[in-house]
TIMARFI-326799 format. One record per residue (C-alpha): z, x, y; residue in one letter. Coordinates in steps of 0.2 Angstrom, whole numbers, padded with zeros to 4 digits, always signed. Layout:
% TIMARFI-326799
ZXYA ...
This chain:
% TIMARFI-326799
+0506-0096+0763X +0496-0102+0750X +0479-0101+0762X +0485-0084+0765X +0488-0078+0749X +0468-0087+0746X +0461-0075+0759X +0470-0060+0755X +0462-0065+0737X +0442-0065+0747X +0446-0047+0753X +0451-0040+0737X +0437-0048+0728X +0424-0041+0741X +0434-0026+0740X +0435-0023+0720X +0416-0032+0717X +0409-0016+0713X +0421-0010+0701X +0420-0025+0693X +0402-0022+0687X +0406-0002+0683X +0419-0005+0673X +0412-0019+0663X +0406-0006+0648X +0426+0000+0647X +0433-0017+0642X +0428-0028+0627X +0414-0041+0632X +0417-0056+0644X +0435-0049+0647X +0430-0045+0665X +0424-0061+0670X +0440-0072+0663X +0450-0060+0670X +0441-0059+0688X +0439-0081+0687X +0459-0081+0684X +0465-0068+0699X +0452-0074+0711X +0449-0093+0707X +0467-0098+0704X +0473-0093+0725X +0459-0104+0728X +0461-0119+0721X +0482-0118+0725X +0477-0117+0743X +0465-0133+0742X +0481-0144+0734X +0496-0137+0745X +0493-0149+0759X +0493-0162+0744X +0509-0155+0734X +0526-0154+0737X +0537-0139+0742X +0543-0139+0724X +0528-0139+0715X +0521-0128+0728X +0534-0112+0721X +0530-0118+0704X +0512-0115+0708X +0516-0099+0714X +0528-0092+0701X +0515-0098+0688X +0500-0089+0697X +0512-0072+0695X +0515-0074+0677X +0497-0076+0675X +0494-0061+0686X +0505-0050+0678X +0497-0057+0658X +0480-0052+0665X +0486-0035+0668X +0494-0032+0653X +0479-0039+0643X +0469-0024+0652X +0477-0014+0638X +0469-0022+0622X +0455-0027+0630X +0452-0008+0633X +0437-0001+0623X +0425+0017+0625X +0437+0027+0635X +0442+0037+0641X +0440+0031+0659X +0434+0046+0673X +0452+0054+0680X +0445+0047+0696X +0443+0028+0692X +0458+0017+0690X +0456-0002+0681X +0453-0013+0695X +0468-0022+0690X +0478-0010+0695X +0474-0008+0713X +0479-0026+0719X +0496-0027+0713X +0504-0036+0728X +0493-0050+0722X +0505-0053+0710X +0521-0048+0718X +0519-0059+0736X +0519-0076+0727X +0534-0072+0716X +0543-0068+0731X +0539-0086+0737X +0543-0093+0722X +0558-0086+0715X +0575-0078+0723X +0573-0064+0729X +0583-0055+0717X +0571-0059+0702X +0556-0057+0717X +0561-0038+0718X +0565-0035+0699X +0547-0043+0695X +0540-0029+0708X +0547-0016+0700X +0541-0024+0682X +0524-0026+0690X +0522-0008+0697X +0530+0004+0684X +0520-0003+0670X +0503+0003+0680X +0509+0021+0674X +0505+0019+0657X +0487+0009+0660X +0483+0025+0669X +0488+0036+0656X +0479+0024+0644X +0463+0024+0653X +0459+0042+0657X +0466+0046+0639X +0483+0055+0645X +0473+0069+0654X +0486+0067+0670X +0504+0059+0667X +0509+0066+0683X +0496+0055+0692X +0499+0040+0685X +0517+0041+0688X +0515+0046+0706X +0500+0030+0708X +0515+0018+0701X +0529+0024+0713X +0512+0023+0728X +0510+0004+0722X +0529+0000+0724X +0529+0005+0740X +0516-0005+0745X +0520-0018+0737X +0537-0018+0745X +0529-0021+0763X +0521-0036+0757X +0536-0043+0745X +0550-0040+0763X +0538-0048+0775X +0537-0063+0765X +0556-0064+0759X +0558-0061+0779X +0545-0076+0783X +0553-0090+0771X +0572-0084+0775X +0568-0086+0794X +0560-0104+0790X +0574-0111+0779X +0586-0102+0795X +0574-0113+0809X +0575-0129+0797X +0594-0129+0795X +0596-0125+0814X +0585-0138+0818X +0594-0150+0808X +0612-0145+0813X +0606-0148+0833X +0601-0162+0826X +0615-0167+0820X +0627-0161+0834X +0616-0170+0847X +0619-0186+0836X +0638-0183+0835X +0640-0180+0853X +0629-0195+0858X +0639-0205+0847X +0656-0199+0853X +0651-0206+0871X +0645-0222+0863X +0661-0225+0856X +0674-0219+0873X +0661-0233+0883X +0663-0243+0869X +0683-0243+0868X +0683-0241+0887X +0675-0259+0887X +0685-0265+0875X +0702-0260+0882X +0694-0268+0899X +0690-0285+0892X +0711-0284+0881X +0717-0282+0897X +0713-0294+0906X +0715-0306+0890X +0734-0298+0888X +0735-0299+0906X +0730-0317+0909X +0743-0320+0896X +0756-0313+0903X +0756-0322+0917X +0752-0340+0908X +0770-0337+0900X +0778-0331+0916X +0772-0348+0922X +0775-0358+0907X +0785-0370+0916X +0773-0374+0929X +0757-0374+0916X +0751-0382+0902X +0757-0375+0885X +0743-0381+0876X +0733-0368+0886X +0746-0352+0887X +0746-0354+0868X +0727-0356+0867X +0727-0340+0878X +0740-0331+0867X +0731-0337+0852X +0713-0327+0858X +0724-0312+0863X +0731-0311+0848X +0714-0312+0841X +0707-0300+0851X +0719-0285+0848X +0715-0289+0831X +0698-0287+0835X +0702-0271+0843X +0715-0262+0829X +0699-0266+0816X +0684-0257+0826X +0696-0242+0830X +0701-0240+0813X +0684-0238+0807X +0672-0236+0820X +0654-0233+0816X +0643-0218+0826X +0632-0228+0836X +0624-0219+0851X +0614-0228+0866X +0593-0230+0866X +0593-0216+0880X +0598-0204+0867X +0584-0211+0853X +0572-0210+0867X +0577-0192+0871X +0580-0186+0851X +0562-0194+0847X +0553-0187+0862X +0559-0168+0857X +0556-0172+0840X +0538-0175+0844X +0536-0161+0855X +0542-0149+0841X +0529-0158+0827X +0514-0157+0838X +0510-0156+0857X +0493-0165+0853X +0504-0183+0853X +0505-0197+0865X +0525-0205+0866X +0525-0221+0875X +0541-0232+0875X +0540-0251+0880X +0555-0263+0885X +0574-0260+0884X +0590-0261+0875X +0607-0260+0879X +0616-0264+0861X +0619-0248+0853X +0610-0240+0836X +0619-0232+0822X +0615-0216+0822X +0610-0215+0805X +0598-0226+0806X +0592-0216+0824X +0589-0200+0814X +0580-0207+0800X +0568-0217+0812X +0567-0199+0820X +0563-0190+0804X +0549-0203+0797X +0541-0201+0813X +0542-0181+0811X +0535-0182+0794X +0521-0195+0797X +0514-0183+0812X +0515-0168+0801X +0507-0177+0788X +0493-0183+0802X +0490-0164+0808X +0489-0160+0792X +0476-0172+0785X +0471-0181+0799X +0459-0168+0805X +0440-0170+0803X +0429-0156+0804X +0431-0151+0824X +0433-0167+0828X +0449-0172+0841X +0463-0184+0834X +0470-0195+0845X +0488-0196+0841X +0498-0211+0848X +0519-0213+0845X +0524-0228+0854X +0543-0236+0854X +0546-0254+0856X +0565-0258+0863X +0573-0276+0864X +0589-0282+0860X +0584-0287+0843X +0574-0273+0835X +0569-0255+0837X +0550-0253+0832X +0541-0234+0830X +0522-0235+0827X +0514-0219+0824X +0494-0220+0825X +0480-0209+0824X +0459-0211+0824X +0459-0197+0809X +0447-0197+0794X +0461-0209+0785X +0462-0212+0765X +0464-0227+0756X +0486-0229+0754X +0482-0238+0737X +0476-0218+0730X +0492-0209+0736X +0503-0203+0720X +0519-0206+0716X +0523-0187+0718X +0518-0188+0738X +0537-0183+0745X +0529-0187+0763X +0524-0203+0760X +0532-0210+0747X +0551-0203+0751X +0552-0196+0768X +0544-0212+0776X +0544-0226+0766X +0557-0222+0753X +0570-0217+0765X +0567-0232+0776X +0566-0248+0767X +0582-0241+0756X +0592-0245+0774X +0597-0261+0779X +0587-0272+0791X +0577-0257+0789X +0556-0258+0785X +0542-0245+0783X +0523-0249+0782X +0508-0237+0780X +0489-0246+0785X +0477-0230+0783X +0456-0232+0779X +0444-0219+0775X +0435-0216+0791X +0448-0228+0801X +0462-0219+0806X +0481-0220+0800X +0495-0231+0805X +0513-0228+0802X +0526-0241+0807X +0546-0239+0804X +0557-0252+0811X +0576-0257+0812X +0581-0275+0815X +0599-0275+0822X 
């Protein structure tokens, strides 16, 4: 959005130029130019930090670029000097309204988005009255309810846009989540079913030791009784809190749509095999770190037109569970990243090393490519 917003900015700026220099003798001096460095320079500079910002700050940004839309504006009116303006020329500012009104949409809920477009486009009727000296009320008036509509368009496709992603994101997550659930739910009917197989032949064997107590040594029937006993006990404390574990198949088959929805430009390659179950906790997060490490290297990782070679590759064994997420990008030196990086800092390695038997690792050098490994040991 906010390299959008920067573009739309371009074509109003080689739309309004002109007007720019005409009006020039109407305002008092240098008011043009802080006014035009603010409207068009600040888009600009928003869209060259959002791959570096977090969504937070990113609406922040936005909110604060309305505000200082909408001050710019309103400072028309002092600023105004030698008028009256010609009935047929408006102050640029006035023209580009939806400048204003889209990234308050993005920022803000939508119920303070609209009230600002209202604010924003009513108070254009008394600018115009202001600059061609009250000559036509009815003008003005008319030119403000114009700019509402407009601005309208603009202000409901991007309230559509961001409701339709937050919508994507929480359906993507609650699949997620259901695939998860189900997976875990069979892992845990094999799981019992196993264990009911292995107490049944221990309660089994049991039974017939004492039924042939007389003709066996007790020694052994109560050794047998004795690792029944512990085994139902064994039993009654894993159904009573069983944990959601799911098979490899199911982290294989999660991780490789995962991928396919982050990019189509990625490599997934999975060595050896594993037959103890994961938690399926620590499955999705290893899903999700590897999620934000390719967004982060489609992002960034690009340089110039340049193809990156983007690698994901899944090492199985009984003991561990090993991701490593590579690329042969531009890099950047990991001793630079801030603090406020949510990708990075949170989503990969915050949220894995805060697990148990859990570890995250980021190796990345300017012109050397990036490399991302998330582990479980268990």
């Amino acid at each position: 959005m906010s390299a959008v917003l920067a573009a739309t900015t371009m074509l109003f700026l080689a739309l309004t130029i002109g007007s720019l220099f005409d009006q020039n003798r109407f305002v008092i001096p240098h008011w043009q130019a802080v006014a035009a460095a603010a409207i068009f320079g600040l888009p600009v500079i928003l869209a060259a930090v959002s791959p570096w910002s977090s969504l937070r700050a990113l609406r922040i940004m936005h909110g604060g670029y309305a505000i200082v839309f909408s001050a710019i504006v309103v400072s028309w009116i002092p600023a105004f000097i030698n008028g009256p303006m010609p009935t047929d020329v408006a102050p640029w500012t006035v023209g580009m309204t939806a400048l204003g009104t889209v990234p308050a949409a993005i920022a803000w809920r939508p119920a303070v988005a609209w009230t600002f477009l209202l604010a924003s486009s009513l108070v254009i009727a008394p600018i115009r009255i202001i600059a061609d000296g009250g000559a036509d009320v009815s003008l003005a008036v008319q030119f403000a309810f114009f700019t509402i509509t407009v601005c309208a368009v603009f202000t409901a496709v991007a309230t559509v846009a961001i409701g339709a992603g937050r919508e994507v994101d929480v359906a993507t997550a609650a699949a997620r989540t259901s695939s998860m659930r189900a997976a875990a739910l069979t892992a845990r009917a094999e799981e019992q079913a196993h264990l009911d197989a292995l107490v049944h032949d221990e309660v089994i064997a049991t039974i017939f030791a004492a039924a042939g107590a007389g003709r066996s040594d007790s020694e052994s029937t109560r050794a047998q009784a004795a690792r029944t006993i512990a085994r139902l006990s064994e039993l009654h404390e894993a159904t009573a809190s069983v944990p959601e574990l799911i098979h490899s198949d199911y982290l294989i088959q999660g991780l490789a749509t995962s991928i396919n929805d982050a990019t189509d430009a990625a490599e997934f390659v999975v060595t050896g095999e594993r037959r103890h179950p994961i938690p399926s906790s620590i499955a999705s997060a290893l899903i999700e770190a590897t999620v934000e490490a390719l967004r982060n290297s489609v992002v960034h990782a690009s340089l110039d037109s340049a193809v990156v070679n983007r690698v994901v590759g899944l090492r199985l064994s009984s003991e561990r569970v090993d991701i490593t997420i590579t690329d042969d990008g531009r890099g950047f030196d990991a001793a630079n990243v801030p603090n406020n990086r949510l990708g990075i800092v949170v989503s990969i390695l915050g949220r894995i090393n805060a697990l148990p038997n859990a570890q995250a690792n980021v190796w990345s050098q300017p012109g050397e490519g990036t490399r991302v490994s998330v582990g479980w040991q268990g």
